[in-house]
Each structure stands twice: as structure tokens, then as C-alpha cells.
N, C-alpha and C positions, 0 to 999 in steps of 0.2 A: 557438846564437845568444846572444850577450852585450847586454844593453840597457846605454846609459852614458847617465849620467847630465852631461847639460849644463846648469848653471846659467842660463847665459845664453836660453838659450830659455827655460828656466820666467820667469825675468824678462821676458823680451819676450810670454808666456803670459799671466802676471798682469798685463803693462801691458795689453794688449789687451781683458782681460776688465773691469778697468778704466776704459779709456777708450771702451770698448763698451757699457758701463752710462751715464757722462756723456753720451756720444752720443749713448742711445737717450734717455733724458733732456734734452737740449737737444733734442728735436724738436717741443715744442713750446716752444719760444720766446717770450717774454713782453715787453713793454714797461708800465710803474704809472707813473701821475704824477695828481697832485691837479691840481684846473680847479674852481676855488671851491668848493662846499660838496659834490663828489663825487668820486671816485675811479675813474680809471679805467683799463681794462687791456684792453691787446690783446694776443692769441692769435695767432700764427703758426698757421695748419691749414689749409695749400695740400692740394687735393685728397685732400679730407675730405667726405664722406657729411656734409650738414646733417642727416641724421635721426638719424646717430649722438653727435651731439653732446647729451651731458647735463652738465649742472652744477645742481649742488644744494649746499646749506650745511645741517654740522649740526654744533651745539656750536661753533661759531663756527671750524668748519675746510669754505673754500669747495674743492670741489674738481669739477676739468673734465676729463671722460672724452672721447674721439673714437674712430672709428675708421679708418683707411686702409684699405682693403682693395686685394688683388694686381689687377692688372686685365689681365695675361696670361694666353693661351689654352693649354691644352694642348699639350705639343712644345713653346714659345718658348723658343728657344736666346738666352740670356742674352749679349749683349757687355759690357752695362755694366749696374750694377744697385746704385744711391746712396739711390737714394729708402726708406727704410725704410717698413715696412707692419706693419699690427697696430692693435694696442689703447693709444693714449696715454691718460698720466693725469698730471692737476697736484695737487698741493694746497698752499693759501695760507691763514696763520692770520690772521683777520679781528678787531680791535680793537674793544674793549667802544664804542667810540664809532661803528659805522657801525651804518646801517640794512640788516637784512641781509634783510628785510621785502620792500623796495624795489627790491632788486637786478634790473635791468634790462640785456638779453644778447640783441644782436644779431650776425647773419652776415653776411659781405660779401666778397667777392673772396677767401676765400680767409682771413680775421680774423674773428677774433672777438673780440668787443667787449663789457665785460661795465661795467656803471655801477653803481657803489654810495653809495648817497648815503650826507651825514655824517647822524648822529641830530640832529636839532634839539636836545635838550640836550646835545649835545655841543661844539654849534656855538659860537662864539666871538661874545660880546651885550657890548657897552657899558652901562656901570652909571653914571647921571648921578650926580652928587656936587651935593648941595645944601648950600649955606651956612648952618649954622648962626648961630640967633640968638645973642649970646656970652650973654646973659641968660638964656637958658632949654639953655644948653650941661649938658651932663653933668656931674655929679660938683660945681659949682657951688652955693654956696648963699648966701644973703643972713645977714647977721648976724641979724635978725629970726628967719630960718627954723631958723638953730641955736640960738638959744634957745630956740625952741618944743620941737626937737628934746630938747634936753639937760632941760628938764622932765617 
């Protein structure tokens, strides 16, 4: 028996294993957008165990574990079979400016919802601008004064 070698299948091999990795990777699905002084983000995780769902932050990398589990019986002859099952995981690096303290993560239909507020000094403060006197302005000085000075 002679094995031959086709390239073209190793390439449609590596694509697949490829786009089988992106795939499993896009299953959990994300949407981020800022809404005033927080940040927030939803999870895709249709038919997800709320108990398996952890998310914790450390070193400033937040990351969101789930899990799917199979939910056929012993014997179930497979027709169709898309939905992936296992262990998801995300991770997102979080910016010296949020409150990671704070972070607030709730479940709902199937999302998850995770709020991170900004740090208070992070947050963007208006600085009033007072008028100075030009008399007592900086760097100013009266003839009088530079005489006293220069003796």
C-alpha cells in the first residue's frame, strides 16, 4: 500500500484546524461600548449553566470562563450538531483607568453583562481658570520692588 501525498488536503487540513480554533473562539461573542463614566460589555452565552459562569480580574487581565455542557442522552443519533459544547474562555486587558474593584456582572436571557466603571481619577473634571490680578501676576514686579531687590 503506497500513501501519496496531496497537498491540497493538508491545506484544507490546516484551514480547518484554523478556522476551527477562530470558531471555537467566536463562541463567545462580545459587544464593549462606553455609556458615561462605565464601560460596558455583553457576552453571547445562549445555553450556558449561570453556575458555570466565572469572571474574575487579575493584574489587570479580566477574564470570563462558562460552561456548555452536551445535553443528549445516551444512543442520540446525531442529524445535525452546530451548537459547540465545553469549556469557553475570554480574556480582555483592562486599562489603568477603570475601577476593576467595582466591576458589576449580571445574567439575562442568555448575556452577560458585565459594568466596569471608569476610576474617579480617571474621569474627565473641568479646572475653572481664574483671572488674574495683572498687579499681583507672576514674574511682575514694581520698580520699587527691584530696588529693594538689587540692594
Amino acid at each position: 500500500m503506497t500513501t501519496r501525498f496531496d497537498p491540497f488536503r493538508e491545506i484544507d487540513r490546516l484551514a480547518d484546524h484554523v478556522l476551527g480554533t477562530a470558531r471555537n473562539a467566536a463562541t463567545m461573542p462580545l459587544d464593549l461600548y462606553r455609556s458615561g463614566h462605565h464601560y460596558v460589555i455583553h457576552f453571547d452565552l445562549p445555553g450556558v449553566d449561570p453556575g458555570s459562569i466565572d469572571v474574575s480580574v487579575e493584574n489587570r487581565t479580566l477574564t470570563v470562563r462558562a460552561q456548555r455542557t452536551d445535553r443528549a442522552d445516551e444512543g442520540t443519533q446525531w442529524l445535525a450538531r452546530e451548537r459547540p459544547t465545553g469549556t469557553y474562555a475570554r480574556q480582555l486587558t483592562l486599562g489603568d483607568g477603570l475601577s476593576t474593584e467595582e466591576i458589576d456582572a449580571t445574567y439575562a436571557d442568555g448575556v452577560l453583562t458585565l459594568t466596569v466603571p471608569v476610576a474617579e481619577q480617571a474621569r474627565p473634571r473641568r479646572i475653572d481658570v481664574v483671572r488674574a490680578d495683572t498687579a499681583h501676576a507672576v514674574g511682575t514686579t514694581s520698580s520699587n520692588e527691584r530696588q529693594e531687590i538689587q540692594s
